[in-house]
MIPA-384450 format. One record per residue (C-alpha): residue number from 1; residue in one letter; x, y, z. Coordinates in nm, 4 decimals. Each point is the difference from the previous one (the first is absolute). Example, Ala and Ser with C-alpha at 12.3 -4.5 7.8 and 13.67 -1.06 7.14 Angstrom:
<nodes>
@i:1, aa:A, c1:1.2300, c2:-0.4500, c3:0.7800;
@i:2, aa:S, c1:0.1370, c2:0.3440, c3:-0.0660;
</nodes>
This chain:
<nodes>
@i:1, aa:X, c1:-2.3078, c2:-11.0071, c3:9.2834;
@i:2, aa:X, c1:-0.1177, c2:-0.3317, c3:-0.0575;
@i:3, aa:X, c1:0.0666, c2:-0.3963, c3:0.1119;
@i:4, aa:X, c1:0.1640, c2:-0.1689, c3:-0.2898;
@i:5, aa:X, c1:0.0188, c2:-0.3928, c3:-0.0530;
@i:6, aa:X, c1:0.2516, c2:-0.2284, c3:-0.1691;
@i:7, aa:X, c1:-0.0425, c2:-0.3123, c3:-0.0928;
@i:8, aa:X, c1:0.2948, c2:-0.2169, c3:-0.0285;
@i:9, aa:X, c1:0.0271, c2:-0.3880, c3:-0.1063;
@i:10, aa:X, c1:0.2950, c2:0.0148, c3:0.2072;
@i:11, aa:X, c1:0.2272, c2:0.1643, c3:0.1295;
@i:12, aa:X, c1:0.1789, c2:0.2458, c3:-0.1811;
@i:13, aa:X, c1:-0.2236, c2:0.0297, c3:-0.3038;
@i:14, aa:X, c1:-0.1051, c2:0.3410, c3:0.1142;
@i:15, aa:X, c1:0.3297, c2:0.0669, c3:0.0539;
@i:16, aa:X, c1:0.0998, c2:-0.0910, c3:-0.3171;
@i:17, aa:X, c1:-0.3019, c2:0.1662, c3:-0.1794;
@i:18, aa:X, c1:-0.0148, c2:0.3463, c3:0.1862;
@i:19, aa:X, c1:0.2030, c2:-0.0111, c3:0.3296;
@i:20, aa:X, c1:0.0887, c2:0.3827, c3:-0.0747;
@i:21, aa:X, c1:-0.3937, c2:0.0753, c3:-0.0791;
@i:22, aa:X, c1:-0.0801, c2:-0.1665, c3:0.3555;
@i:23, aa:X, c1:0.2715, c2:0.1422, c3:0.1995;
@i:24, aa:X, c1:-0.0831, c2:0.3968, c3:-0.1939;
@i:25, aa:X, c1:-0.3708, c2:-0.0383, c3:0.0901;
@i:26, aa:X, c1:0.0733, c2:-0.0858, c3:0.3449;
@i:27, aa:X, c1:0.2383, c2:0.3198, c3:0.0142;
@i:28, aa:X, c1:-0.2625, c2:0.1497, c3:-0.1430;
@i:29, aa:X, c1:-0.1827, c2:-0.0642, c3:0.2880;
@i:30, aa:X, c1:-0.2225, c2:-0.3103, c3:-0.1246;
@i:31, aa:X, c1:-0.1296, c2:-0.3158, c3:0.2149;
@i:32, aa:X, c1:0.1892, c2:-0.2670, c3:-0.2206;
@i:33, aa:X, c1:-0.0289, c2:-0.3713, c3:0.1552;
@i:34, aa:X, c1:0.1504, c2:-0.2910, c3:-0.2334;
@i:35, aa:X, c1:-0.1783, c2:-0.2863, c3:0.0016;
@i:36, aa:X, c1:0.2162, c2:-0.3011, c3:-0.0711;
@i:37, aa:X, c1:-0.2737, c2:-0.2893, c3:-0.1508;
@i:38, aa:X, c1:0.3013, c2:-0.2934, c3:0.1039;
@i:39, aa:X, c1:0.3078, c2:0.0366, c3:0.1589;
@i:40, aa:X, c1:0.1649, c2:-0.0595, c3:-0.2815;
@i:41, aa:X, c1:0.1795, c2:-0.4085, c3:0.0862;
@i:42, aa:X, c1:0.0798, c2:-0.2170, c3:-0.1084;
@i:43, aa:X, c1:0.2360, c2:0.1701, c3:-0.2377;
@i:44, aa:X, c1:0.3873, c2:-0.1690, c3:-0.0602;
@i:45, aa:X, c1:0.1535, c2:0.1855, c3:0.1722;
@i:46, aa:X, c1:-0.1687, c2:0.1660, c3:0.3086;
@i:47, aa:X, c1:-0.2950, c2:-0.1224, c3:0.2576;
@i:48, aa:X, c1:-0.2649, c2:0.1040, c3:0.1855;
@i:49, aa:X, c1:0.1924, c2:0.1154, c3:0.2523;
@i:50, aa:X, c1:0.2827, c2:0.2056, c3:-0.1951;
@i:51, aa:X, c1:-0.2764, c2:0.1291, c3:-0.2587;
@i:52, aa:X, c1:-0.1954, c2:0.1291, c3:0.2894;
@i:53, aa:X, c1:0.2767, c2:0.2175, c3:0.1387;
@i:54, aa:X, c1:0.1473, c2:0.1110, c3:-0.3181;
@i:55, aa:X, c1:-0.3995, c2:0.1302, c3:-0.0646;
@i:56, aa:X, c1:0.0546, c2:0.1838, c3:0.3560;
@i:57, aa:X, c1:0.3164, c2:0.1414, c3:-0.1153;
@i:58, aa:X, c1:-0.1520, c2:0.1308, c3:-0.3634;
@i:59, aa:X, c1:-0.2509, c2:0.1300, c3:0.2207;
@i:60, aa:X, c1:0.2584, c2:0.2177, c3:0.2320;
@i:61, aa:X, c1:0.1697, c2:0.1026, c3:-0.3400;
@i:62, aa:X, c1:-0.3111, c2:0.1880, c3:-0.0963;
@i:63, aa:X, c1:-0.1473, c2:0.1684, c3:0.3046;
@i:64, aa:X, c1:-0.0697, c2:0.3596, c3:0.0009;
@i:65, aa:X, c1:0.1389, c2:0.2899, c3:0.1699;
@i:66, aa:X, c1:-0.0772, c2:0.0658, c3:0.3464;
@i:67, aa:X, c1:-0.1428, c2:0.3430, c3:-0.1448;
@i:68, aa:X, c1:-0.1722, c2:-0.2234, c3:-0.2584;
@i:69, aa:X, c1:-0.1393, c2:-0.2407, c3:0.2807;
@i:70, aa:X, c1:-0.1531, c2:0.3443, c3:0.2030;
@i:71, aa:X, c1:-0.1877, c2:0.0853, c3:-0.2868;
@i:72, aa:X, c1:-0.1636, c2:-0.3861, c3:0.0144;
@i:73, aa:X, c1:0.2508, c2:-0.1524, c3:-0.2316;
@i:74, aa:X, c1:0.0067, c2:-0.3977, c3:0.0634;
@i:75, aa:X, c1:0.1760, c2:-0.3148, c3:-0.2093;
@i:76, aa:X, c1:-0.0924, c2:-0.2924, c3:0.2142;
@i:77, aa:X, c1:-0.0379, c2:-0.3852, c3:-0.1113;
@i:78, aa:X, c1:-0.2517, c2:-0.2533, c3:-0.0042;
@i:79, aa:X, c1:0.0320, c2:-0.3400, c3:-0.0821;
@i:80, aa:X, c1:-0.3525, c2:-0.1867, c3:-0.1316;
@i:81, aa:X, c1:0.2179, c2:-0.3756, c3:0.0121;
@i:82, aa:X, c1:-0.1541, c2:-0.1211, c3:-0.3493;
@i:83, aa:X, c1:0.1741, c2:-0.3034, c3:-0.0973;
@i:84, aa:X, c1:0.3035, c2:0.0961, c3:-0.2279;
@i:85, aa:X, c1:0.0214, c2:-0.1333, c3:-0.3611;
@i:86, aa:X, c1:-0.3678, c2:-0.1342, c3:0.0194;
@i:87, aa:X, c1:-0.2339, c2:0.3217, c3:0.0892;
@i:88, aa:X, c1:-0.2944, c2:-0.0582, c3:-0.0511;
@i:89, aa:X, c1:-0.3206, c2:0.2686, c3:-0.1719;
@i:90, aa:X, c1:-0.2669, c2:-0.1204, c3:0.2706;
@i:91, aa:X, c1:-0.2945, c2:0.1424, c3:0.1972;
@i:92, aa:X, c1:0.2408, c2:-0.0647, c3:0.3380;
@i:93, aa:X, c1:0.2938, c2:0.2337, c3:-0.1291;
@i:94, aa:X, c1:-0.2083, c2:0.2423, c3:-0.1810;
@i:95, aa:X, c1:-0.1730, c2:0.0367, c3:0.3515;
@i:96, aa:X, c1:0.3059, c2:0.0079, c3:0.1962;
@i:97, aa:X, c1:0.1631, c2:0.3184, c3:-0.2212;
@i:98, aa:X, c1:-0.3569, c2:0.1456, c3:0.0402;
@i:99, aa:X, c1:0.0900, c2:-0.0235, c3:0.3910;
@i:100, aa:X, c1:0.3154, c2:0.1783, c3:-0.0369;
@i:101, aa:X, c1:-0.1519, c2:0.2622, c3:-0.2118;
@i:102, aa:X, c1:-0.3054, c2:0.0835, c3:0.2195;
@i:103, aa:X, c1:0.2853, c2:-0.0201, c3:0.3321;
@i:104, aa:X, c1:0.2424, c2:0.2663, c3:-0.1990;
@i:105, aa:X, c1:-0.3033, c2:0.2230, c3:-0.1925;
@i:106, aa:X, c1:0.1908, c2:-0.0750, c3:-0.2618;
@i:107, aa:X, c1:-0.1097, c2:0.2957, c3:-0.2708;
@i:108, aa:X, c1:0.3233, c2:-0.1126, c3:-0.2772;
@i:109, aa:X, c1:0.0952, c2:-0.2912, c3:-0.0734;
@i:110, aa:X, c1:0.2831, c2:-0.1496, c3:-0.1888;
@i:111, aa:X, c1:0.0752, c2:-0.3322, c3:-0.1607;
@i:112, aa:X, c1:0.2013, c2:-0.2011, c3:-0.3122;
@i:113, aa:X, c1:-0.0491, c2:0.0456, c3:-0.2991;
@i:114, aa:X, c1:-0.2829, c2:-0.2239, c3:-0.1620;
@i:115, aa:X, c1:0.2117, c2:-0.1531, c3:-0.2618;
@i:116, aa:X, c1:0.2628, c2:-0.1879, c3:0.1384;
@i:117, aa:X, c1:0.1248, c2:-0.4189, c3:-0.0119;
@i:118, aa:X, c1:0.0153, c2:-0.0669, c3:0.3845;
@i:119, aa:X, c1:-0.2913, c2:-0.1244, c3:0.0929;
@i:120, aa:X, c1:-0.0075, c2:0.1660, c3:0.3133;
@i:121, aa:X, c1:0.0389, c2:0.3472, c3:-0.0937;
@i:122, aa:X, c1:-0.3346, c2:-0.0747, c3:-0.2225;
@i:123, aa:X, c1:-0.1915, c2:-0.1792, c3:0.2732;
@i:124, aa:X, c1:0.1424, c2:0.2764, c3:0.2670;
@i:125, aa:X, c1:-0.1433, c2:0.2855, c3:-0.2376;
@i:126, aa:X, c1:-0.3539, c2:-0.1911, c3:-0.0521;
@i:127, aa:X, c1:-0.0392, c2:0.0326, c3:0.3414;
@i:128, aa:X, c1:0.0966, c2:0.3129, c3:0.0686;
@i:129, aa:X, c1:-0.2052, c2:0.1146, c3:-0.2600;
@i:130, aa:X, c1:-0.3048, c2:-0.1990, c3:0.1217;
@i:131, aa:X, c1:0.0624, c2:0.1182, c3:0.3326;
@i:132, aa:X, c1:-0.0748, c2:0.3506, c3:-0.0335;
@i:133, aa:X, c1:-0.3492, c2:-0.0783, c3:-0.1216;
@i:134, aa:X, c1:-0.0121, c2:-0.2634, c3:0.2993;
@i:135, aa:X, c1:0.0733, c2:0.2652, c3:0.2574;
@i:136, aa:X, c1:-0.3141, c2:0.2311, c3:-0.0798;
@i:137, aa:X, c1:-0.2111, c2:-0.2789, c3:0.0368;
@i:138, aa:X, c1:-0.2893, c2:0.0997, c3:0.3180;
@i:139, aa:X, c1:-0.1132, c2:-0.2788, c3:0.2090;
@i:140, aa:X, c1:0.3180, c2:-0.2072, c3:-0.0444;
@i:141, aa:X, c1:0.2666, c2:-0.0212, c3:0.2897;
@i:142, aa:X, c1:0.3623, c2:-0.0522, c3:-0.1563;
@i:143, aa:X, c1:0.3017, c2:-0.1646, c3:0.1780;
@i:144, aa:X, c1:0.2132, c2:0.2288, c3:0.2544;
@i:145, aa:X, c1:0.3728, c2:0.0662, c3:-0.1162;
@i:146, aa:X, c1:0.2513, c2:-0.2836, c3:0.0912;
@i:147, aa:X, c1:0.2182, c2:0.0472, c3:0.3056;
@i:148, aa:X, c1:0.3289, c2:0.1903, c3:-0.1184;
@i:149, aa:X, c1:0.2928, c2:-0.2755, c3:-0.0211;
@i:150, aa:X, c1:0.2520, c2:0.1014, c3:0.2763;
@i:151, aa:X, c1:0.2649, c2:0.1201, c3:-0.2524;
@i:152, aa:X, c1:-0.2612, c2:0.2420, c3:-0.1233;
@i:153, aa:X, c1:-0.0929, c2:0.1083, c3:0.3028;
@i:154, aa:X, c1:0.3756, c2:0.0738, c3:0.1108;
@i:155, aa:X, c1:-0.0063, c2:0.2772, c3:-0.2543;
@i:156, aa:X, c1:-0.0239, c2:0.3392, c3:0.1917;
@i:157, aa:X, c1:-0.1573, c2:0.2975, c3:-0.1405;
@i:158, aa:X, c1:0.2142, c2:0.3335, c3:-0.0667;
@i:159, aa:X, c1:-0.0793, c2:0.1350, c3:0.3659;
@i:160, aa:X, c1:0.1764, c2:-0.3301, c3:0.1330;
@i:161, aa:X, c1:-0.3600, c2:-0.1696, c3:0.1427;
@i:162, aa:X, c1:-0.1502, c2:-0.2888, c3:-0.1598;
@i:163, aa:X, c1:-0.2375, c2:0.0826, c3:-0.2592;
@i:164, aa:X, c1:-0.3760, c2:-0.0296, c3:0.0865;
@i:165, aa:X, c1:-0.1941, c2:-0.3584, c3:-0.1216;
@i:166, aa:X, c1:-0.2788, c2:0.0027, c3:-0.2219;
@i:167, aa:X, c1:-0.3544, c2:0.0141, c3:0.1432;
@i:168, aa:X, c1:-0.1670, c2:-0.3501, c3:-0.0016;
@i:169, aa:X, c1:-0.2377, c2:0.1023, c3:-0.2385;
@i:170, aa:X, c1:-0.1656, c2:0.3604, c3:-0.1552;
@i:171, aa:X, c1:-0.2865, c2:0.0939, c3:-0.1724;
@i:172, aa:X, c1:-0.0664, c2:-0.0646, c3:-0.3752;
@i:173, aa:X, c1:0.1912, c2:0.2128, c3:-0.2892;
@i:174, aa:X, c1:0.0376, c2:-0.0632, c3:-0.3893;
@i:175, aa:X, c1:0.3926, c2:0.1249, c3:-0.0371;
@i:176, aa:X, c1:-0.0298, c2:0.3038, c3:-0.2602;
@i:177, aa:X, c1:0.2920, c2:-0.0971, c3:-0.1910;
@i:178, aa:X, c1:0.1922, c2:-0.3144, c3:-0.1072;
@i:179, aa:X, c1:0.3407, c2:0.0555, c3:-0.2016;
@i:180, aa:X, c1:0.2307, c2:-0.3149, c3:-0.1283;
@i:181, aa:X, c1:0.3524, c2:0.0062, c3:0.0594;
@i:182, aa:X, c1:0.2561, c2:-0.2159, c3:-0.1697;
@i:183, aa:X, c1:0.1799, c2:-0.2875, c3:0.1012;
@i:184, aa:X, c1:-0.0470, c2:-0.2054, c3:-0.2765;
@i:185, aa:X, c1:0.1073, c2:-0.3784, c3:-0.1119;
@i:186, aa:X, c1:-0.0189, c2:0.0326, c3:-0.3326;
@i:187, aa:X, c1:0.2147, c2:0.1843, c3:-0.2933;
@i:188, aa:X, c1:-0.2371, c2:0.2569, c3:-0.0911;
@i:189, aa:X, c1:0.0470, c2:0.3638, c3:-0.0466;
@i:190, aa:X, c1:-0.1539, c2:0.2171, c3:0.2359;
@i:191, aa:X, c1:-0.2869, c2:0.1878, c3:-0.0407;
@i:192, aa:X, c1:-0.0619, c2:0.2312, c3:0.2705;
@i:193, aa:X, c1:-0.3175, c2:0.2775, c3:-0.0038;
@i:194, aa:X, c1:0.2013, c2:0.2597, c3:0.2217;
@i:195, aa:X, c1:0.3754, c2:0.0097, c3:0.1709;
@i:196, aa:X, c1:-0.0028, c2:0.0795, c3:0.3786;
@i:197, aa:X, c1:0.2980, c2:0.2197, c3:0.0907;
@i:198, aa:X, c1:0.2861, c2:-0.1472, c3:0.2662;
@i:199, aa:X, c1:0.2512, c2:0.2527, c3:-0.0462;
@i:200, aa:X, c1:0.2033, c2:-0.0069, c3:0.3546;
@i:201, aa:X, c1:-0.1404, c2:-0.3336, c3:0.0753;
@i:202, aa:X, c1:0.2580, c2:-0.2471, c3:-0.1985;
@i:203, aa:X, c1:0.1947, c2:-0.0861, c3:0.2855;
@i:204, aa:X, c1:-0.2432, c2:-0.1292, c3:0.2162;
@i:205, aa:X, c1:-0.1823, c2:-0.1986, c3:-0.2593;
@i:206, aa:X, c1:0.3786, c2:-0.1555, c3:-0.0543;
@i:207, aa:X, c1:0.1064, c2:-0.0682, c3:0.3574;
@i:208, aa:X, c1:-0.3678, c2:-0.1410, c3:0.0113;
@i:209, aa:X, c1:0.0589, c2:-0.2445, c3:-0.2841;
@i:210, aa:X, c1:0.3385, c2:-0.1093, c3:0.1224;
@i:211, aa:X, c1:-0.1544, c2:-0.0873, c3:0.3549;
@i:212, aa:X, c1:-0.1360, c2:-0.2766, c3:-0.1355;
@i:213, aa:X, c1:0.3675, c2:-0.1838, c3:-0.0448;
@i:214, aa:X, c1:-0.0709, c2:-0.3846, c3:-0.0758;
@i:215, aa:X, c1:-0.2446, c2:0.1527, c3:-0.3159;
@i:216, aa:X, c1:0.2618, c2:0.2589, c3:-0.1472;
@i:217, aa:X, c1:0.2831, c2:0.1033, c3:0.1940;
@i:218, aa:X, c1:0.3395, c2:-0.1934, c3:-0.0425;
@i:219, aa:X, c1:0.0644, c2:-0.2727, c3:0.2474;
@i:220, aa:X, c1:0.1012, c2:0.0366, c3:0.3559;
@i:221, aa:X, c1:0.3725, c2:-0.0152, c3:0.0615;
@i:222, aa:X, c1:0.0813, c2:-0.2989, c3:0.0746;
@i:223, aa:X, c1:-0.3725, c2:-0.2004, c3:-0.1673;
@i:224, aa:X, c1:0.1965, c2:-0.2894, c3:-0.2379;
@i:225, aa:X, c1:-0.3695, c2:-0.0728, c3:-0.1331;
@i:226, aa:X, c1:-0.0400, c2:0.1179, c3:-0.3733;
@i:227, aa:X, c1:-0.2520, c2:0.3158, c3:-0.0852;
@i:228, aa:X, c1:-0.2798, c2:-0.1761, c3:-0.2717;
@i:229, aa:X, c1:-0.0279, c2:0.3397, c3:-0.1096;
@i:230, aa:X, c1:0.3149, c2:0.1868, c3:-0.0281;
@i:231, aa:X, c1:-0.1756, c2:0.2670, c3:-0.1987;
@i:232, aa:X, c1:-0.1881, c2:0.1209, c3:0.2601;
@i:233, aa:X, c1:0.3009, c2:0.1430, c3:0.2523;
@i:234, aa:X, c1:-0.0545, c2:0.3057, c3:-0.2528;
@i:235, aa:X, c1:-0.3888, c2:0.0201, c3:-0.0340;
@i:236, aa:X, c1:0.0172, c2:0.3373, c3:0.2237;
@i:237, aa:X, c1:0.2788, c2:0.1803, c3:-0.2246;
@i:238, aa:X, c1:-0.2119, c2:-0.1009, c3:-0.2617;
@i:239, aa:X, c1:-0.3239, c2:0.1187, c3:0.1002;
@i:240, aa:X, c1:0.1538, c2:0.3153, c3:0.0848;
@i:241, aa:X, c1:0.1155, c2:0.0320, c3:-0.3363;
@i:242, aa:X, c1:-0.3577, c2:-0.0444, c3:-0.1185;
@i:243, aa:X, c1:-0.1548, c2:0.2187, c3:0.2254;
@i:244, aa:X, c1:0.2785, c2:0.2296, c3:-0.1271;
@i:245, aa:X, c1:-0.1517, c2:-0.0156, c3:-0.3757;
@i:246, aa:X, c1:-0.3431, c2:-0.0261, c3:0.0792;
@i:247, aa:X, c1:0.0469, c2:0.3557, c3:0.1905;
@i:248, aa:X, c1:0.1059, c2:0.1662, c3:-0.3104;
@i:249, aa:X, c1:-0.3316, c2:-0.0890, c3:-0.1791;
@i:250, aa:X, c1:-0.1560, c2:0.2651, c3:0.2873;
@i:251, aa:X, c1:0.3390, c2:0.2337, c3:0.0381;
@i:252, aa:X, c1:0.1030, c2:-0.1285, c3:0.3085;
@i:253, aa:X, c1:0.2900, c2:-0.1857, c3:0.1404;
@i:254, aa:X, c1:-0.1673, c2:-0.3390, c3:0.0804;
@i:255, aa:X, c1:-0.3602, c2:-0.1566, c3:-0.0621;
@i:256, aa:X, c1:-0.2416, c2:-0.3147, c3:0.0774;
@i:257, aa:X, c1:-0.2169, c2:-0.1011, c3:-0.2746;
@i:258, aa:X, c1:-0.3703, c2:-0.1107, c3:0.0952;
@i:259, aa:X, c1:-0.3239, c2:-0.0774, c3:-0.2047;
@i:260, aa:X, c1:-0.3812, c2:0.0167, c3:-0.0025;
@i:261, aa:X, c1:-0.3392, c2:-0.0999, c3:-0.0907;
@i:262, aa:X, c1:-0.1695, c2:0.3155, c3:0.1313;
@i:263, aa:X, c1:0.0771, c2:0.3554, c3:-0.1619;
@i:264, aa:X, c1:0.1623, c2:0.2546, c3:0.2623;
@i:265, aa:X, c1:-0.0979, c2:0.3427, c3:-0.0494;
@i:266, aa:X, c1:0.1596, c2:0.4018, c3:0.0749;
@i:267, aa:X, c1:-0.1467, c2:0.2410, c3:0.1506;
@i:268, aa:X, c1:0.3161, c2:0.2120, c3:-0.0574;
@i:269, aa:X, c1:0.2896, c2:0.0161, c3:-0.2504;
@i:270, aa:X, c1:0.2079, c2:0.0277, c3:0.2816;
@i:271, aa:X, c1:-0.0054, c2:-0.3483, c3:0.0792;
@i:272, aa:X, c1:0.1986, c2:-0.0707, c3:-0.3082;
@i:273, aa:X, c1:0.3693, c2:-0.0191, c3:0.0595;
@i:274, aa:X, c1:0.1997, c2:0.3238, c3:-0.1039;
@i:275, aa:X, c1:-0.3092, c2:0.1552, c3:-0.0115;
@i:276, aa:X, c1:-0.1103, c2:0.2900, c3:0.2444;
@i:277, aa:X, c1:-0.3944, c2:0.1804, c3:-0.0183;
@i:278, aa:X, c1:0.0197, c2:0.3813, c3:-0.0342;
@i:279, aa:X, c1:-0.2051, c2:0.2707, c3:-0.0886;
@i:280, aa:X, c1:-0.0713, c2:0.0856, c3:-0.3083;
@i:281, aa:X, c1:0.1270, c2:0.3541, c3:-0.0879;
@i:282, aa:X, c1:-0.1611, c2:0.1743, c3:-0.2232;
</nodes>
């Protein structure tokens, strides 16, 4: 299995862009760590306290199985504390994602789309980009992980204990793959290079979407202030209804789209959906 990365700008993008890839290749029985780039405030509604425990609560949403978690499945959280609406492509944050990825051996990683309008979602993919060259680098310490906010750290794994920290630092590694998921700010029809299949993973992407409740759920009973975006106490229903379309491009019942600038290659037809290898009979 391998140790899988996500880069988010903050908080919920990955859930928005493939919280029922994440929480399948952690059932799978995956390493997957989120790293949040800000925590997300200010927003209008919502600080850095309530966006930090709705993040904790996405994150219990998704967790494995405890017979996932025996076979080394993990969905933890990391927040890197980049400043939010101003992120920054520098040496400094390049370096500090290099940290993460050395910590967590990170052999996958995931981040937006590079087209996009919000700023951050283009800076946050720069450096996640440059960061996988910057953590092969020899002769070059990086920065150890950030200390796990205590909301994070609250979140126990599938056996009931708290999940392990990251190492302080690990040796150097160029990440194999990087794939693009979408959680885009601009009115452009998607594009994706391959479909990952969520079938039997809807619900917790949903319940992980609606945990974060001053972005997109409807307002607390009795909350008098107004929701700026009203549209957005049905972003999960309507995600699911996407995922629901984009599954029947692959025959399945639900589907994340993702992109990339490196070819993928088979070794078997048998990795393609409805498809099973057998012998040829002659």
């Amino acid at each position: 299995m391998s140790n899988v990365l996500i880069l988010g700008p903050h908080p919920d993008d990955q859930e928005i862009g493939m919280g029922g890839t994440a929480a399948r290749l952690a059932e799978q029985g995956h390493d997957v760590l989120l790293l949040d780039m800000t925590d997300g405030s200010p927003t209008p509604r919502g600080d850095r306290a309530s966006r930090l425990v709705e993040a904790a609560d996405a994150l219990r949403a998704l967790q494995p199985s405890r017979e996932a978690f025996a076979r080394g499945g993990r969905l933890r959280r990391l927040l890197l504390d980049l400043p939010n609406r101003s992120v920054q492509h520098t040496i400094e944050a390049r370096h500090k994602v290099a940290g993460v990825i050395r910590a967590h051996q990170s052999l996958i990683l995931f981040m937006p789309h590079p087209i996009d309008a919000h700023p951050d979602h283009l800076a946050v993919t720069r450096i996640g980009e440059d960061a996988r060259f910057d953590a092969k680098l020899t002769k070059i310490d990086m920065p150890a992980p950030p200390e796990l906010p205590r909301e994070y750290a609250d979140v126990l794994a599938p056996d009931g204990t708290p999940y392990a920290t990251l190492p302080r630092s690990g040796p150097p590694l160029y990440p194999r793959w990087v794939f693009y998921y979408y959680c885009s700010h601009l009115r452009r029809p998607i594009d994706p290079h391959f479909f990952f299949d969520t079938t039997g993973f809807s619900e917790k992407k949903i319940k992980a979407i609606q945990a974060y409740r001053t972005q997109f759920g409807p307002l607390d009973p009795g909350d008098a202030s107004p929701n700026p975006n009203p549209q957005n106490a049905t972003l999960a229903q309507r995600l699911a209804h996407e995922d629901q379309s984009n599954g029947r491009y692959i025959g399945t019942k639900a589907a994340e789209p993702f992109w990339t600038k490196e070819p993928m290659g088979l070794v078997s037809l048998g990795a393609l959906p409805g498809v099973a290898d057998e012998t040829v009979r002659r």
